[in-house]
LUMROVEX-561338 format. One record per residue (C-alpha): x, y, z. Coordinates in nm, 3 decimals, padded with zeros to 5 digits, always signed. Layout:
LUMROVEX-561338
FIPA     east    north       up
FIPA        X        Y        Z
...
//
This chain:
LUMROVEX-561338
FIPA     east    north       up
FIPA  +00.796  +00.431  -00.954
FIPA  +01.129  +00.353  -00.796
FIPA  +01.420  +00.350  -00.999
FIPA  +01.521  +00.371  -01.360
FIPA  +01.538  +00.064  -01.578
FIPA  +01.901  -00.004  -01.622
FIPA  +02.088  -00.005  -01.936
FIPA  +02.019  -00.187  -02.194
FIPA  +01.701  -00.251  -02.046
FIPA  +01.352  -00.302  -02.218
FIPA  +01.175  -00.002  -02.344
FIPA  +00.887  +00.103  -02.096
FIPA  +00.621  -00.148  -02.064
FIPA  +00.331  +00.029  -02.269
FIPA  +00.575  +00.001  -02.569
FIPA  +00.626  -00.374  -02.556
FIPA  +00.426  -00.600  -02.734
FIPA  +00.415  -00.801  -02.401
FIPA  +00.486  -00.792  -02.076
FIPA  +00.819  -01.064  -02.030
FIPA  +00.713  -01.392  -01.851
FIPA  +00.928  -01.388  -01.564
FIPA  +00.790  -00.991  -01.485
FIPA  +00.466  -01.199  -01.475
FIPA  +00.590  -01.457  -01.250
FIPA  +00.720  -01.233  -01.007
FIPA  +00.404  -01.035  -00.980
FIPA  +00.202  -01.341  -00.981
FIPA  +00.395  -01.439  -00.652
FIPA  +00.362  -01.142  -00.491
FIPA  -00.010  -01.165  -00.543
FIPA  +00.028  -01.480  -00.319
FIPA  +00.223  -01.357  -00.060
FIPA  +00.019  -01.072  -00.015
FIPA  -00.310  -01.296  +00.002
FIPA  -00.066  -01.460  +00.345
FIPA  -00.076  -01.124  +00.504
FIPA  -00.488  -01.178  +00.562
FIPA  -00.414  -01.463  +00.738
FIPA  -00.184  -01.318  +00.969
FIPA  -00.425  -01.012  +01.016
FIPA  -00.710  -01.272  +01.136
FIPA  -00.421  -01.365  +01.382
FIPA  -00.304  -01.053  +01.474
FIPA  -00.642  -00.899  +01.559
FIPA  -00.723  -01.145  +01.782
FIPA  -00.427  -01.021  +02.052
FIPA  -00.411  -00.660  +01.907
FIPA  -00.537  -00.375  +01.756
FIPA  -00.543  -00.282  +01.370
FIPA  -00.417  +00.031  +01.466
FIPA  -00.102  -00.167  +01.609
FIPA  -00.115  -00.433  +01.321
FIPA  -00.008  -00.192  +01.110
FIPA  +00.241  -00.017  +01.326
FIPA  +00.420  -00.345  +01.395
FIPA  +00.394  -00.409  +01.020
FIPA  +00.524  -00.139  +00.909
FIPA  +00.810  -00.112  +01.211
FIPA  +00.921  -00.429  +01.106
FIPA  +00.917  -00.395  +00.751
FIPA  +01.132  -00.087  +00.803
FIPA  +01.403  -00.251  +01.017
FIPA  +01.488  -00.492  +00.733
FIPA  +01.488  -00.285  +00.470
FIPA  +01.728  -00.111  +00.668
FIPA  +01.932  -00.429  +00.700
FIPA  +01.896  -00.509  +00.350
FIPA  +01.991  -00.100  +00.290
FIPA  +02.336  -00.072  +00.453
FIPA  +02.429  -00.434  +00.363
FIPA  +02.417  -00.340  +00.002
FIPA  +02.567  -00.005  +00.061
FIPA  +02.279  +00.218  -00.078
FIPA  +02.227  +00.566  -00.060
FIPA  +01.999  +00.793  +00.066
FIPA  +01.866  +01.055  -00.176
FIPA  +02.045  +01.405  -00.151
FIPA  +01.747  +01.643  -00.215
FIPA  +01.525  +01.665  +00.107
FIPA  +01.216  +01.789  -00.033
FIPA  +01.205  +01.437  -00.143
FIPA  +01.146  +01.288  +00.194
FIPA  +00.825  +01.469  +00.204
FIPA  +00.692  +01.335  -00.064
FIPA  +00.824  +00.957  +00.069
FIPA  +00.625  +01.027  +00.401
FIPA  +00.314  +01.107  +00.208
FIPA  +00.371  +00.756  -00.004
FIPA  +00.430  +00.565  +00.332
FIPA  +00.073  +00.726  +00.504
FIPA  -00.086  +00.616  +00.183
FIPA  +00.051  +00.300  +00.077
FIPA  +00.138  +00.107  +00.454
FIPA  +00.021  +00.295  +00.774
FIPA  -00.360  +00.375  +00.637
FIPA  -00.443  +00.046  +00.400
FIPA  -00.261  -00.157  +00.678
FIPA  -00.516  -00.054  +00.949
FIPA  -00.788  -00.071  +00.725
FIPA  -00.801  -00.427  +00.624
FIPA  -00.758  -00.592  +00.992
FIPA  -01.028  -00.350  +01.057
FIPA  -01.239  -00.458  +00.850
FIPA  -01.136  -00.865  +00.946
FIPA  -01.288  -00.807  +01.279
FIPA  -01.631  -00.809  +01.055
FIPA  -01.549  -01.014  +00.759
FIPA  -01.389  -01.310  +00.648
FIPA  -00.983  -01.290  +00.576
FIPA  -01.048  -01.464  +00.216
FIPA  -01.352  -01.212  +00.152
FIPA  -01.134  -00.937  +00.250
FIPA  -00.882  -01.047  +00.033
FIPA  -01.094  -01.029  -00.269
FIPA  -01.189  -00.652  -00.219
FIPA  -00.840  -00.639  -00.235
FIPA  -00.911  -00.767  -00.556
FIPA  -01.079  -00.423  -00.685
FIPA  -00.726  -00.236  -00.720
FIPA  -00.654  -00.296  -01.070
FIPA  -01.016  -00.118  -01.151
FIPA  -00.912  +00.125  -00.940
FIPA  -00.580  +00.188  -01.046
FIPA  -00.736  +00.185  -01.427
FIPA  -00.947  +00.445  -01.340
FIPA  -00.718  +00.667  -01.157
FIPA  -00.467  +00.613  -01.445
FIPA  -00.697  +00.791  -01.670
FIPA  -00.695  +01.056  -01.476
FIPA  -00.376  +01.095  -01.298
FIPA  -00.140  +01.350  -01.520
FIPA  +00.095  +01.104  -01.728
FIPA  -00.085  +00.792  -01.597
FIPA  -00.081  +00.497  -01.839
FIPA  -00.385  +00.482  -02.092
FIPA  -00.535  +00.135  -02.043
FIPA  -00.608  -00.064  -02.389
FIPA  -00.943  -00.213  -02.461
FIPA  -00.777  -00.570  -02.377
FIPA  -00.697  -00.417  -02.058
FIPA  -01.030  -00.276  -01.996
FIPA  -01.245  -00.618  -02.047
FIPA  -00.976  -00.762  -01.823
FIPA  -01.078  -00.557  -01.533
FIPA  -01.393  -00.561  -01.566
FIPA  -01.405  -01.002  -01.589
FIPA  -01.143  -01.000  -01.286
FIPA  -01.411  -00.750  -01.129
FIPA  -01.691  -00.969  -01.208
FIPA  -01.494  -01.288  -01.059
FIPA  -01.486  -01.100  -00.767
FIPA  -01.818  -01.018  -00.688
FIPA  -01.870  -01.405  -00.736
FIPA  -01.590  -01.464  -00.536
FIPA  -01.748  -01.249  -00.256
FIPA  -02.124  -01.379  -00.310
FIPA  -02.181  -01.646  -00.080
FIPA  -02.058  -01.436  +00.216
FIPA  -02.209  -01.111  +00.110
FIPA  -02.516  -01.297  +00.069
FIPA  -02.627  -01.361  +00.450
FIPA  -02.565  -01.068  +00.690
FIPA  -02.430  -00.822  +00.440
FIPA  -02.560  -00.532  +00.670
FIPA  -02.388  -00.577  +00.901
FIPA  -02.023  -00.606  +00.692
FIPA  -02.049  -00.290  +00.534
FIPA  -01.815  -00.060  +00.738
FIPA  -01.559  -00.342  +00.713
FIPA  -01.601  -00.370  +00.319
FIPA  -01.565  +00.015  +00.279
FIPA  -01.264  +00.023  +00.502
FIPA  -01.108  -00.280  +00.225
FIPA  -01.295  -00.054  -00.021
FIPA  -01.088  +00.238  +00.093
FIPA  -00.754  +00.073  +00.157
FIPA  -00.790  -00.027  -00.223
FIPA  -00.775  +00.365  -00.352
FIPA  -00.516  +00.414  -00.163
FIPA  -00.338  +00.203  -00.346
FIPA  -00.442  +00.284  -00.679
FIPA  -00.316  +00.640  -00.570
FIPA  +00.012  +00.563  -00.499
FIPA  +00.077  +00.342  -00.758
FIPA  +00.074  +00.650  -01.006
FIPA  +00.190  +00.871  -00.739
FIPA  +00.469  +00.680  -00.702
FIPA  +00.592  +00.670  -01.056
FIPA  +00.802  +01.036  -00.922
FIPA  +01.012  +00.830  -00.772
FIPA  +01.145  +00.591  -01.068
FIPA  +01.484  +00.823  -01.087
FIPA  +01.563  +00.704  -00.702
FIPA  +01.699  +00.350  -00.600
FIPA  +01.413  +00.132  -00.504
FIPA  +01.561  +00.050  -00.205
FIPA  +01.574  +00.370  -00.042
FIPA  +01.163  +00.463  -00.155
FIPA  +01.104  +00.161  +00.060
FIPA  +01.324  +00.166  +00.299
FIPA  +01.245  +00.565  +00.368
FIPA  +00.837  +00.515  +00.327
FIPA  +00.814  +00.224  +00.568
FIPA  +00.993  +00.394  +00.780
FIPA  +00.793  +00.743  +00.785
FIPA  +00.502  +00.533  +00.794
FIPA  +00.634  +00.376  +01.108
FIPA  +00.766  +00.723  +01.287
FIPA  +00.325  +00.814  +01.209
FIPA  +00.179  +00.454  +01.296
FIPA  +00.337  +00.363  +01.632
FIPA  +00.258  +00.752  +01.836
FIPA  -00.107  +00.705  +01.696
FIPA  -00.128  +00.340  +01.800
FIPA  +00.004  +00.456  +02.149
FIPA  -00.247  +00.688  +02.188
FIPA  -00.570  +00.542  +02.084
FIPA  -00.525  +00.186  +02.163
FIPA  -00.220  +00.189  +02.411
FIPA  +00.076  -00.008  +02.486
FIPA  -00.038  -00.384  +02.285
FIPA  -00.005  -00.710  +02.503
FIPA  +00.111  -01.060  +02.314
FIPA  +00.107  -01.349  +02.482
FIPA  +00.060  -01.598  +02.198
FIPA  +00.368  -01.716  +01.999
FIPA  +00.180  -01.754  +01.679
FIPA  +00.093  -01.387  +01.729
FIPA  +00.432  -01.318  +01.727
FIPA  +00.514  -01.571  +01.406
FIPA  +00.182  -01.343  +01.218
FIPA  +00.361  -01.016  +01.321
FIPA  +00.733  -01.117  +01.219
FIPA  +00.550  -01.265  +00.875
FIPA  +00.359  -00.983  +00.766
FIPA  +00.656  -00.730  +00.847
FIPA  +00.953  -00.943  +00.679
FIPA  +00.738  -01.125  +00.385
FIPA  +00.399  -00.941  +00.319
FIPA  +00.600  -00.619  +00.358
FIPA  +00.979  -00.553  +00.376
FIPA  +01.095  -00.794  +00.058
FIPA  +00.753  -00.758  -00.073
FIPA  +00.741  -00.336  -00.169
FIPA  +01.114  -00.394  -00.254
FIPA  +01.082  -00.620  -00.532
FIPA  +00.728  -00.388  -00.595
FIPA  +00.985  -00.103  -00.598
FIPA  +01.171  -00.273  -00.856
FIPA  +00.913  -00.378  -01.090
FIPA  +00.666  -00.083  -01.129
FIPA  +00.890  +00.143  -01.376
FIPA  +00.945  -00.175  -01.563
FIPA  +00.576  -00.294  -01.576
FIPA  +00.397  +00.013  -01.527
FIPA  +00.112  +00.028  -01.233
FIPA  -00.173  -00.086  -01.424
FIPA  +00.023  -00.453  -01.508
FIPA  +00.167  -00.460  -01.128
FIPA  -00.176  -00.412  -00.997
FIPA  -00.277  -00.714  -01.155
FIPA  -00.117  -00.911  -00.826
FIPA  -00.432  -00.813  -00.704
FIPA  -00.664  -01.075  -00.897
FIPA  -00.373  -01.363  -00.718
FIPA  -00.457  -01.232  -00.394
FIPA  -00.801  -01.299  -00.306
FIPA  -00.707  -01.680  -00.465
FIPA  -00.433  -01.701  -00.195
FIPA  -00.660  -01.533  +00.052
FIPA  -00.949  -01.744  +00.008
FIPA  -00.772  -02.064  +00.017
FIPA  -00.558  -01.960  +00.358
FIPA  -00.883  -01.839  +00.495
FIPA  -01.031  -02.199  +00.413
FIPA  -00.757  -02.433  +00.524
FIPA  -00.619  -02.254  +00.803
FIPA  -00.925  -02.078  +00.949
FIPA  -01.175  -02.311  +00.809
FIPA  -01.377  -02.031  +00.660
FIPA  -01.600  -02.167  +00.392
FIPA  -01.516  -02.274  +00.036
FIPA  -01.790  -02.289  -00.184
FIPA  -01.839  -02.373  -00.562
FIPA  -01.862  -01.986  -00.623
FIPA  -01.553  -01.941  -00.479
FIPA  -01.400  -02.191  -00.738
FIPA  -01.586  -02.033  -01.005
FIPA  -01.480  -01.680  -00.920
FIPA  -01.113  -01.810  -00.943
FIPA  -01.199  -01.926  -01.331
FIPA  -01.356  -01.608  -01.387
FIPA  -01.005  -01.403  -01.254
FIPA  -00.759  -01.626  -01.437
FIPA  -00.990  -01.565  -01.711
FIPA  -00.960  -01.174  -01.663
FIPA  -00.568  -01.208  -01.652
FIPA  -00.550  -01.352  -01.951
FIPA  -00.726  -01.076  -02.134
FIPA  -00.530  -00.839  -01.970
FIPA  -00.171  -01.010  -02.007
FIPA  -00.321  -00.962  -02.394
FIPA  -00.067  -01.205  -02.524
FIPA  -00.320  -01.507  -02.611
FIPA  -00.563  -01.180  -02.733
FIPA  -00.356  -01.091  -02.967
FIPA  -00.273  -01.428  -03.085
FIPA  -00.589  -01.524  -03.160
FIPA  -00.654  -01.226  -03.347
FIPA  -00.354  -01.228  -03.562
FIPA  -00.488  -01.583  -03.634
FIPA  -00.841  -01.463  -03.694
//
């Protein structure tokens, strides 16, 4: 998606018999960070808009990639048609999802939210098939999506149950923000030939030139007067989104989107849990039980214990 896989590095992910364990334990922690950034949208949208949630998000997350940019003495790519193509990945990937999901927080819980998140990897499989070039998801893969799916919808069931009526513009704005993402994880994939740190550096910041003029005009200059608003704004930008799509950046052409994605199944787990202890939104049994069901989907898709016990069978 980003840049190339250096030399002497593994052959492309689809190739591999699995995917290496510390790969898996760097997208299993961004699947937790990103389940933080839920909690800091509950926070956020109580002082300011979603429109300005993600314009400070994505402001922020720009300014230290730029930091992080000249300090290691990258450089910016020499064809400009390219930074077309970067603006279109920052409107998809930051300024759109990142108004969508507080938006749909001012209806429905941060830890339920967090599990529509959870649909990406279906999405992504989907898209794949048809996106020109995209990867060709395995049958191991396949069950895996569709148990992490499953977990879900369990995950989601006790909150869906009462009042669902009246959530449903908020779950298709996490519904939409979700697609998005699935799109520009194989749109992205044009982009593996370019250093990672200049695809996020340059989309966070087109997505912040777009973000702040439309947050200025439809919901106007923002007012903060509470210092944990400021700690949720500074936390989403630096962590949820800045190092965050850099490492992403890094790992895609050396996973391939379909295994990044699956930081998605982590994320409602981190989400639901912050949303409990923090917010004191409710935990219940199904909630535990949708977290078996997910771990359960990971495994099949990681495929190495699959394939173990079928060479033993």
């Amino acid at each position: 998606m980003a840049a190339s896989a250096p030399s002497g590095a593994a052959p492309p992910p689809d190739r591999r018999p699995s995917m290496p364990l510390r790969y898996w334990l760097l997208i299993i922690m961004l699947g937790a960070v990103w389940g933080c950034s839920f909690l800091f949208n509950a926070i956020l949208i109580r002082e300011i808009s979603p429109l300005w949630v993600s314009a400070g998000r994505v402001t922020i997350g720009a300014a230290i990639c730029w930091v992080y940019f000249l300090a290691m003495r990258k450089t910016l790519p020499n064809d400009w048609r390219i930074y077309a193509q970067l603006l279109v990945l920052g409107i998809l990937n930051y300024a759109i999802p990142f108004a969508l999901f507080p938006f749909a927080e001012q209806t429905v819980a941060s830890g339920i939210v967090g599990v529509i998140n959870g649909l990406t990897p279906m999405s992504t499989v989907i898209v794949s098939q048809l996106w020109p070039g995209g990867e060709k998801a395995t049958w191991n893969k396949v069950v895996g999506v569709i148990i992490g799916f499953i977990g879900a919808v369990i995950l989601a069931f006790p909150s869906l149950g009462a009042g669902a009526s009246a959530q449903v513009i908020g779950l298709l704005a996490a519904m939409g923000a979700t697609l998005c993402y699935a799109l520009t994880l194989n749109y992205a994939r044009r982009f593996r030939d370019i250093d990672s740190a200049a695809v996020a550096t340059c989309s966070l910041t087109g997505a912040a030139l777009l973000s702040v003029p439309v947050a200025l005009l439809f919901s106007g200059m923002p007012v903060i007067t509470r210092p944990e608003t400021w700690g949720a704004l500074f936390g989403i930008g630096a962590f949820s989104t800045s190092i965050s799509f850099l490492l992403v950046y890094w790992l895609l052409p050396r996973v391939g989107a379909t295994n990044l994605s699956l930081n998605t199944f982590i994320t409602p787990i981190s989400a639901i849990l912050l949303g409990a202890l923090v917010l004191h939104e409710r935990l219940d049994p199904a909630h535990i039980a949708g977290i078996v069901v997910i771990f359960i989907g990971l495994i099949f898709m990681d495929g190495r214990l699959v394939r173990r016990r079928t060479a033993a069978a």
